[in-house]
C-alpha positions in Angstrom: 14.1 0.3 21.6 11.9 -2.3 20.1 9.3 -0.3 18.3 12.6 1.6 17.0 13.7 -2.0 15.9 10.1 -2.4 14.5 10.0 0.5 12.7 13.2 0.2 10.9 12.7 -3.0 9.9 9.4 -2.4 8.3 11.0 0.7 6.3 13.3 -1.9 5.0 11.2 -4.6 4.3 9.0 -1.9 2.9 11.9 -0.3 0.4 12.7 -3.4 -0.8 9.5 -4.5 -2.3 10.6 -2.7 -5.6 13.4 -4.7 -5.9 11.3 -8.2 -6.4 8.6 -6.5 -8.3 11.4 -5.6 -10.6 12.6 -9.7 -10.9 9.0 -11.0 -11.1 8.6 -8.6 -14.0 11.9 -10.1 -15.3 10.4 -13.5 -15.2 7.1 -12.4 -17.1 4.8 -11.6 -14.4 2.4 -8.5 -15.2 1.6 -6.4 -12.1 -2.0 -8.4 -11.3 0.5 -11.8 -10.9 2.5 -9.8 -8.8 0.0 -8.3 -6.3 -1.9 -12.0 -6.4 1.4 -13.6 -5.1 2.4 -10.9 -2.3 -1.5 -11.2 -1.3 -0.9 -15.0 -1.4 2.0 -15.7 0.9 1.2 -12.7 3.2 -2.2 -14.0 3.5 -0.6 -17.4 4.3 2.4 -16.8 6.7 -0.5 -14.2 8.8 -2.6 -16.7 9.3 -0.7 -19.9 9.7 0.9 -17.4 12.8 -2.4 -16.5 14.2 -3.8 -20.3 13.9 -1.3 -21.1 16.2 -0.7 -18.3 18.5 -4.0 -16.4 18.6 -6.9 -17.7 16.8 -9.2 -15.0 18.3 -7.8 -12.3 16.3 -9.3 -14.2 13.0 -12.8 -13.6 14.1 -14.5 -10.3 13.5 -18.2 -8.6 13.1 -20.1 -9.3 10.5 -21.5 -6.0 10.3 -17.5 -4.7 10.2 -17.0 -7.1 6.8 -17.1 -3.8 4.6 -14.5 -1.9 6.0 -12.0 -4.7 5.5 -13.4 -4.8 1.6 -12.8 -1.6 1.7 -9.6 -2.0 3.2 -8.5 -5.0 0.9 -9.9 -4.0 -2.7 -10.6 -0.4 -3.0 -7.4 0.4 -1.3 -4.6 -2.2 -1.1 -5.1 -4.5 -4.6 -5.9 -1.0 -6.2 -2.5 1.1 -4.6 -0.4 -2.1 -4.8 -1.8 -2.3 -8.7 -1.1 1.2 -9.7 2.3 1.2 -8.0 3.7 -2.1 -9.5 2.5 -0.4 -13.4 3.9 2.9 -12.7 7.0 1.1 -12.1 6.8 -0.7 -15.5 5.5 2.1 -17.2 8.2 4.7 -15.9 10.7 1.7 -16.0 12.3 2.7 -12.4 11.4 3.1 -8.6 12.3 6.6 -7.9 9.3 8.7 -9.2 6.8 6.1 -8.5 7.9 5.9 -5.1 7.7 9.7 -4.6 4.0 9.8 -6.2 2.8 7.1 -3.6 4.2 9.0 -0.8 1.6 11.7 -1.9 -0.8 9.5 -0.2 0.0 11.9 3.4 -1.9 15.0 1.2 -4.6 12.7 0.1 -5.3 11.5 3.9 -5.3 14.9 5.3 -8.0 16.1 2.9 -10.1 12.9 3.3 -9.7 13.2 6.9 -10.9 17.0 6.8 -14.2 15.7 5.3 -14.9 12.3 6.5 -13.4 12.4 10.3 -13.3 16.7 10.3 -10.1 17.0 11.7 -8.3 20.6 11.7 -6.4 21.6 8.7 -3.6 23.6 10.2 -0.7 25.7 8.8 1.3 22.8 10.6 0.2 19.8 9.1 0.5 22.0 5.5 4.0 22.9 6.4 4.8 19.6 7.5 3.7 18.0 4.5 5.0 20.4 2.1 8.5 19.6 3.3 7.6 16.1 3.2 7.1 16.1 -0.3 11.0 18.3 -0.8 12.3 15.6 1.1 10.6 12.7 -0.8 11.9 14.5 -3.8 15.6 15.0 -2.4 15.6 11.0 -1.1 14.5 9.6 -4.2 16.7 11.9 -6.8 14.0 13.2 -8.8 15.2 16.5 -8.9 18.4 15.4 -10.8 16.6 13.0 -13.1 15.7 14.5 -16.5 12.4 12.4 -16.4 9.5 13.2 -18.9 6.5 11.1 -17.2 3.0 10.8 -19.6 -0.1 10.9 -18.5 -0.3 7.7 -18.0 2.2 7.1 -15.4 1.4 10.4 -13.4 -2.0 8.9 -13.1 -0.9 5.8 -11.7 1.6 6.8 -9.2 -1.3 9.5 -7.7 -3.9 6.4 -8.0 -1.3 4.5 -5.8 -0.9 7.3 -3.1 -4.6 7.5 -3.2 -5.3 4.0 -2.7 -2.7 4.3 -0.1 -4.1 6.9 1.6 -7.8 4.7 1.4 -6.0 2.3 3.8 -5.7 4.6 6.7 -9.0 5.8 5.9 -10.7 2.5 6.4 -8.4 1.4 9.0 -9.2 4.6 11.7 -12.6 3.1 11.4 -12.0 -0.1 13.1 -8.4 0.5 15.1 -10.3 1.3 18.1 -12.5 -2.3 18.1 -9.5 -4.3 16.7 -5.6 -5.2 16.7 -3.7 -4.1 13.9 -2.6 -8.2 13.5 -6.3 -8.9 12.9 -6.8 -5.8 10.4 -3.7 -6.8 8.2 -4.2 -10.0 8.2 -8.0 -10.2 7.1 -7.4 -7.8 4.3 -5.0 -9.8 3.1 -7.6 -12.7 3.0 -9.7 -10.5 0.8 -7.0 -9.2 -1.4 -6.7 -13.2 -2.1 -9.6 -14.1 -2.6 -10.6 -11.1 -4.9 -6.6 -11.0 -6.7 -7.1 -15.2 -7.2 -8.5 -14.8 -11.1 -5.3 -13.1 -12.0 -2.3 -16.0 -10.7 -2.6 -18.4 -13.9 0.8 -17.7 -15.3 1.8 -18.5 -19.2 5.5 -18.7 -20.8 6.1 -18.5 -24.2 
């Protein structure tokens, strides 16, 4: 019952990220401000929680520092970028949404080649109604949308940078807890997203 709990709540909390992108946009806040200040209090609340509970899970390898780059730049400040434009460029959630949720096809080809796992007629099935579904959830079938280049590019480059996250976190699940994972690539997401938080109103 409590994972259940766990679950749903994170598909909530998850959902509702769109809805303060969209106000900090309102406010003036380009999508760089708005991955710096999600990276910012994440990074804060985790580890103000783990400096008083469990200080242990702060410390890692130093030899395992460039999976949690990977982890925190290549994936998470480059997904959370391209989702947060594609949502100003395509000016809603919907379709940006659906092309992030792509990130499933992206990990199962990655994971073919990098971790050779079986490519079944299963998992293609599975995903192929995945993507119906996505497209039935989000109402993209009944939205006469004409997306550019531009925007198809960055919802993909979101699922992709997505899908880079469970790449780089298979790597290290086994040596460390997920608490430790999140909360050190949200460290590196600050420090490397800290050059784009100086805000300017007209």
């Amino acid at each position: 019952m409590n994972s259940v709990v766990c679950i749903t709540s994170a598909g909530i909390l998850w959902g509702i990220i769109a809805i303060f992108i969209s106000l900090l946009k309102d406010l003036g806040f380009n999508s760089l401000q708005c991955v710096a200040i999600r990276v910012f209090f994440s990074a804060l609340c985790l580890v103000i929680y783990l400096s008083i509970f469990d200080r242990s899970k702060l410390k890692i390898e130093f030899k395992d520092i460039i999976y949690f780059l990977g982890t925190g730049i290549l994936s998470i400040i480059f997904f959370n970028y391209c989702y947060f434009e594609a949502i100003e460029v395509i000016g809603g959630v919907a379709i940006p949404a659906l092309l992030l949720y792509m990130a499933p096809i992206f990990v199962m080809i990655m994971s073919f080649f990098f971790f050779h796992e079986k490519l079944n007629k299963r998992k293609v099935l599975a995903l192929f109604i995945t993507i119906i579904g996505l497209c039935f959830i989000t109402g993209a079938f009944s939205q006469e949308v004409t997306l550019s280049g531009k925007a198809i590019l960055l919802g993909l480059g979101a699922g992709f940078g997505y899908a880079l996250y469970s790449i780089f976190s298979k790597m290290i699940i086994d040596k460390y807890e997920a608490v430790t994972i999140i909360t050190l690539y949200y460290r590196v997401k600050k420090i490397r997203g800290r050059k784009s938080f100086n805000i300017s109103y007209d």
